[in-house]
N, C-alpha and C positions, 0 to 999 in steps of 0.2 A: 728473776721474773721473766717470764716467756710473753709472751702476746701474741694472740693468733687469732683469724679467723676461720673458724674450720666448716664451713657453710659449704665450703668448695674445695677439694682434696685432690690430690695428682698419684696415680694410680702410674709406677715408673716400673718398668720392664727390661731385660734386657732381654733383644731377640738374636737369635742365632743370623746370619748375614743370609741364611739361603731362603728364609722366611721373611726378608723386610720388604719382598715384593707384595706383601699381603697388607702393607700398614702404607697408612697417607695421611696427609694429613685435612684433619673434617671427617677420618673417617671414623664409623661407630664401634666400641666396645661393651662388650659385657664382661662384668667382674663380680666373680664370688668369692666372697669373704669366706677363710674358715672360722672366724667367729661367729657368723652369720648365715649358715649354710640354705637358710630358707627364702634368703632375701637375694635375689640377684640386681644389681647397679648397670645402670647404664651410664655412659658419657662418649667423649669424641675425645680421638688424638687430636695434640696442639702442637708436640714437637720431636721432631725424628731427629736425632741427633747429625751433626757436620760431617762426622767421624766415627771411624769403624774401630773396636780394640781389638790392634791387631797380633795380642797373644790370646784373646779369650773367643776372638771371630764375631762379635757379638755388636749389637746396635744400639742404644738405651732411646727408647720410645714412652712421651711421656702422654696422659690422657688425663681429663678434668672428668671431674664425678659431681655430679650436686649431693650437699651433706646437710639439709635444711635442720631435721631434728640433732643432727649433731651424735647419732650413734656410732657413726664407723669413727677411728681415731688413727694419725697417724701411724706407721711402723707397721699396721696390718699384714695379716700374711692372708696374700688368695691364688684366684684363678682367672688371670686375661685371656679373653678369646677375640679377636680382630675380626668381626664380621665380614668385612667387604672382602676377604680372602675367603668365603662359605659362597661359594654359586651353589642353587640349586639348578640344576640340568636335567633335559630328560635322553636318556640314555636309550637307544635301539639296538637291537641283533643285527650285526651288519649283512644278513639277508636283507633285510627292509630297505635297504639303501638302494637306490635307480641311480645309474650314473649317466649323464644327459647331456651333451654338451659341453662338458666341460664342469657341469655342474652334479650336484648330490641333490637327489627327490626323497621324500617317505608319501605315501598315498597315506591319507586319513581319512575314516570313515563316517560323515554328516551323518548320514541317515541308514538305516537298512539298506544294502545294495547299491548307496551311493559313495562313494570315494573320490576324493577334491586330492590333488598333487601337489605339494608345500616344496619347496626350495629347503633346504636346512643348510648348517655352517658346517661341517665336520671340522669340531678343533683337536680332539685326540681319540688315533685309532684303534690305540693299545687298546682303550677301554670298549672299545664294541665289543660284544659277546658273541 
């Protein structure tokens, strides 16, 4: 005889070591079931493991799911994606860029004709176009 409550499910991953900068813990995941392909779960990491396996290079990261109807079941097989590793950014032509002092500008356009000068971060250059 087993007993369990399965209200609440642990969604455990192993991540490769070059990707555990993308997980923390509190931070949020989505998980797709492939028995479930139309239902996507949400929950939070709880536990990034002490320790690295250091023949497989890998992390095991664990996250809680709410399971109130009781449809997904242990053993599940899906797909975790670690949100707080997804920035959305907005990306410029490195023409656009003024360099100022020391500092990076992009001019944006309020109104018709008028143009206000924003400060921005450049964090990677690669990606300017």
């Amino acid at each position: 005889m087993t007993i369990s409550d399965l209200s609440l499910l642990w969604a455990i991953t192993n991540i490769p070591e070059a990707y555990i900068r993308f997980c923390r813990i509190g931070g949020e995941v989505q998980v797709e079931l492939a028995a479930f392909p139309e239902k996507t779960l949400r929950g939070r990491v709880t536990q990034i493991a002490d320790t690295l396996d250091a023949q497989m290079r890998i992390v095991k990261v664990r996250a809680e799911l709410s399971n109130p109807a009781g449809r997904f079941l242990p053993e599940m097989y899906g797909q975790v994606r670690y949100l707080d590793g997804q920035h959305l950014a907005p990306v410029v032509n490195a023409e656009s860029l003024v360099q100022f002092g020391g500092k990076s500008y992009v001019f944006i356009e309020e109104k018709p004709g008028k143009f206000m000068r924003r400060e921005v971060q450049v964090r990677r250059r690669d990606l300017l176009i």
